[in-house]
C-alpha positions in Angstrom: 60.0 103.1 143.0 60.6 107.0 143.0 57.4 109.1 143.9 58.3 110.7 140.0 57.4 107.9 138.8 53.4 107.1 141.1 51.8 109.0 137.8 48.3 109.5 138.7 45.7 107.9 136.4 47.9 105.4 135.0 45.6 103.4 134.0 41.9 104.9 134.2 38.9 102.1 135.4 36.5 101.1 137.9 37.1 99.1 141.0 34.5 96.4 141.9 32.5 98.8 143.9 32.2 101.1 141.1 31.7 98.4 138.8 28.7 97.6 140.7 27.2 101.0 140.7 27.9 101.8 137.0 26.0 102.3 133.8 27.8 99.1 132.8 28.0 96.6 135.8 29.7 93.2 134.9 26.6 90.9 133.8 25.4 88.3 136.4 27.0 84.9 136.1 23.5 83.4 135.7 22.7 85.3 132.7 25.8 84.0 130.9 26.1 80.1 129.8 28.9 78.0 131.1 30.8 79.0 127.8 30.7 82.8 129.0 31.3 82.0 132.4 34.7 80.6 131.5 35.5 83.5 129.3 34.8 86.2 131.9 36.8 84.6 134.5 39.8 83.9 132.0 39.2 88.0 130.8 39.1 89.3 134.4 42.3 87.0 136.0 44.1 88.2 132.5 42.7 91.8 133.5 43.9 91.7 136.7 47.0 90.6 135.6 47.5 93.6 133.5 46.7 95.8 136.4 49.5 94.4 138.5 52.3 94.6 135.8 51.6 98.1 135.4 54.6 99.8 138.2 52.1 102.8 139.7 49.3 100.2 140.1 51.4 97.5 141.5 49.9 96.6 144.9 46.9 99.3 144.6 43.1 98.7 144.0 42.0 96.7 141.7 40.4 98.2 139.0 38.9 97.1 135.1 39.6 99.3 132.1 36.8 101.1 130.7 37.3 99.6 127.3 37.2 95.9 129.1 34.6 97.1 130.9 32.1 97.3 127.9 33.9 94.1 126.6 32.9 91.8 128.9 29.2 92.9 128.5 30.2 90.0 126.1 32.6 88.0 127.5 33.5 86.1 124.3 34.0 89.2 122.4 36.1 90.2 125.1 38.3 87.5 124.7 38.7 88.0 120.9 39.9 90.8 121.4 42.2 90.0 124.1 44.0 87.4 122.3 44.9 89.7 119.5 46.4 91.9 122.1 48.2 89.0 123.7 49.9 87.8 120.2 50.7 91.4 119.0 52.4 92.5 122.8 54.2 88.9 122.6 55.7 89.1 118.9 59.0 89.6 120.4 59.4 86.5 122.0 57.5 85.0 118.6 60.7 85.8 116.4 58.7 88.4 115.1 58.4 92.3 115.0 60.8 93.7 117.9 58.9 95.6 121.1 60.8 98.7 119.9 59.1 98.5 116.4 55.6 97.7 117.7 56.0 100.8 119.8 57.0 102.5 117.0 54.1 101.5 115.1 51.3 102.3 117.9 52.8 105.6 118.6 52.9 106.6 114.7 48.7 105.8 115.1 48.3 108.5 117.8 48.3 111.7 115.4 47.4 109.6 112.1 44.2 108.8 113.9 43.7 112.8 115.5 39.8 113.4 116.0 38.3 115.5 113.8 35.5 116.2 116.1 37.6 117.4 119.0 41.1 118.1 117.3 42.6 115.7 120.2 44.0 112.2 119.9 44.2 109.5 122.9 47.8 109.0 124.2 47.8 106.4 127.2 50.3 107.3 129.7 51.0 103.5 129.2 52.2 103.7 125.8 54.7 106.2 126.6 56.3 103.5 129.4 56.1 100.9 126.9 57.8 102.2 124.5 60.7 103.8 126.7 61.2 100.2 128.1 61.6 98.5 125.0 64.0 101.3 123.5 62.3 104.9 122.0 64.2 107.5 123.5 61.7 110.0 124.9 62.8 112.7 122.3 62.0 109.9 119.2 58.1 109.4 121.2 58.1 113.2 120.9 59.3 113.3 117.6 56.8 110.7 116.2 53.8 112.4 118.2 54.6 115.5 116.5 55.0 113.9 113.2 58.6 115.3 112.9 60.0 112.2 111.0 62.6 114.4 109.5 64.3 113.2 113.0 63.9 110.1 113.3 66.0 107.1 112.4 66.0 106.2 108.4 64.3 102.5 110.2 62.0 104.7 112.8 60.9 107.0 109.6 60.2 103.7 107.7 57.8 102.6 110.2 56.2 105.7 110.4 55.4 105.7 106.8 54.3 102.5 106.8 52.3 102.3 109.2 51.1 105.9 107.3 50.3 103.7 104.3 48.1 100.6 105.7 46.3 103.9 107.8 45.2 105.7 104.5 44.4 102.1 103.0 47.3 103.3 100.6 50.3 100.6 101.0 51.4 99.4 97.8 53.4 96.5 96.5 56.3 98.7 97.1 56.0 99.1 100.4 55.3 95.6 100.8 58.7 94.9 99.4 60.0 97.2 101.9 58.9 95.3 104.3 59.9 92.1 103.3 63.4 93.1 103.1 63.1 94.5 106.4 61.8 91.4 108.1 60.0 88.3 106.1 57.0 87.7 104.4 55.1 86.2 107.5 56.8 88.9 109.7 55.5 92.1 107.4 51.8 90.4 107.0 52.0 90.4 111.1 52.9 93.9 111.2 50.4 95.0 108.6 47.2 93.2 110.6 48.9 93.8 113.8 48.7 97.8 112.3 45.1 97.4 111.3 44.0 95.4 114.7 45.5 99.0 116.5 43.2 100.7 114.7 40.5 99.2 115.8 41.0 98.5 119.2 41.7 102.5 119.2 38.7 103.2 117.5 36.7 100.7 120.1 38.2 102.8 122.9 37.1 105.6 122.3 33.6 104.3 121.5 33.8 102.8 125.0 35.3 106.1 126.5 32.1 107.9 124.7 29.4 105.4 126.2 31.0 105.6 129.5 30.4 109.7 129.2 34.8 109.7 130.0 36.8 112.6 128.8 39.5 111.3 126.2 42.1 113.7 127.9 46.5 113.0 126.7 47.3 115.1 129.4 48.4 111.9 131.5 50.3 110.7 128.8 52.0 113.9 128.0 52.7 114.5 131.6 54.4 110.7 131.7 56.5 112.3 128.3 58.0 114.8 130.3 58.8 113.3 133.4 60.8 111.4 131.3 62.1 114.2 129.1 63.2 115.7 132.4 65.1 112.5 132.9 62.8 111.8 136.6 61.5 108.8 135.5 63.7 105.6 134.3 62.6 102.8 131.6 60.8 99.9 133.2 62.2 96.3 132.3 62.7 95.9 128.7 59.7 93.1 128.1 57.0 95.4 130.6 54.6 94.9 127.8 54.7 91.6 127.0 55.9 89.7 130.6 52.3 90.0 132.3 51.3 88.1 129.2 53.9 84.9 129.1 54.6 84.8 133.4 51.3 84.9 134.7 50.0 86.3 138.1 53.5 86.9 139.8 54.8 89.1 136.7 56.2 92.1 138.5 58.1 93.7 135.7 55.3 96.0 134.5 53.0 96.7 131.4 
């Protein structure tokens, strides 16, 4: 891999040193029941599994994501939430919503969901390779982040104001229709919760971001923009996103 593409901050966390020393260590094992045990070593193997899909990571320090890292203060909540995450990043290989269109989908969030507070809005540097692997040119990510859908796609601009609808809590039958014609009915009900759970789980990160005391800075993710605006970074394997998730410990394709 091309030093272009060694992105610092990737993928923000703690490694098990820091962990240790943090406001929010991992809890001891003996606190937990045997329940919770299980859970947290399924959350941390599936966490560390993440880590090493993700190509500037690959073969560096291990470390846990912030927002996992408050998780698994309650390692069953943790796990709820992860296995939403792992049957919305796999929906591809389900027969459902295409990679491309969930990228779509979680890009549209990023301004709909701006701060009001701060006037800023997260944008993982992740999210950017995701969705450049699975087929959004880098000028569409722009587009969408800039909520220029007068150039996009007719199908990219339908998304957009989709997902624009279940945001506002204003989707209608009509849109619904939309949808259904675009997919099926058990694909568009996916794609609607799979919209809603994004919400959240953005919401929750920056709630985690905020207890941790950790800026909730885009520049990463703008930076990653560029570099492949400026054509010196290539698209990762088309199922980055989703392989980690379905090949185990020796995926190497990214996520």
């Amino acid at each position: 891999m091309s030093e272009s593409q060694q992105t610092p901050q990737m993928l923000p966390g703690k490694s098990k040193e820091e962990l240790a020393a943090s406001k929010l260590p991992l809890p001891e094992r003996e606190t937990l029941d045997d329940e919770e045990r299980a859970a947290l070593d399924r959350q941390l193997e599936r966490s560390q599994r993440f880590f090493n899909s993700i190509p500037s990571e690959r073969g560096g320090e291990y470390r846990l994501t912030p927002l996992f890292q408050g998780l698994l203060q309650s390692p069953l909540l943790a796990e709820l939430w992860a296995g939403f995450g792992d049957f919305y990043q796999t929906s591809e290989e389900r027969g459902s919503f295409t990679n491309r269109e969930r990228d779509v989908g979680l890009l549209a969030l990023v301004p709909t969901l701006m701060s009001t507070r701060t006037g800023k809005y997260p944008l993982s540097p992740i999210w950017i390779t995701w969705a450049v692997s699975s087929g959004v040119s880098p000028k569409d990510i722009q587009a969408i982040l800039e909520e220029r859908t007068e150039d996009l796609a007719p199908e990219d601009r339908q998304l957009f104001e989709l997902v624009r609808a279940v945001a506002s809590g204003g989707l209608t039958d009509a849109h619904f229709d939309a949808m259904v014609e675009r997919w099926n009915v058990k694909t568009a009900i996916e794609f609607i919760s799979f919209v809603t759970w994004r919400i959240a789980i953005l919401r929750t990160v920056q709630a985690h971001w905020g207890i941790q005391d950790l800026p909730q800075d885009s520049a990463p993710g703008f930076a990653v923009l560029q570099e492949y605006l400026d054509g010196k970074r290539q698209p990762e394997a088309h199922d980055m996103s989703s392989g980690w998730v379905t090949k185990g410990s020796d995926q190497t394709a990214g996520d």
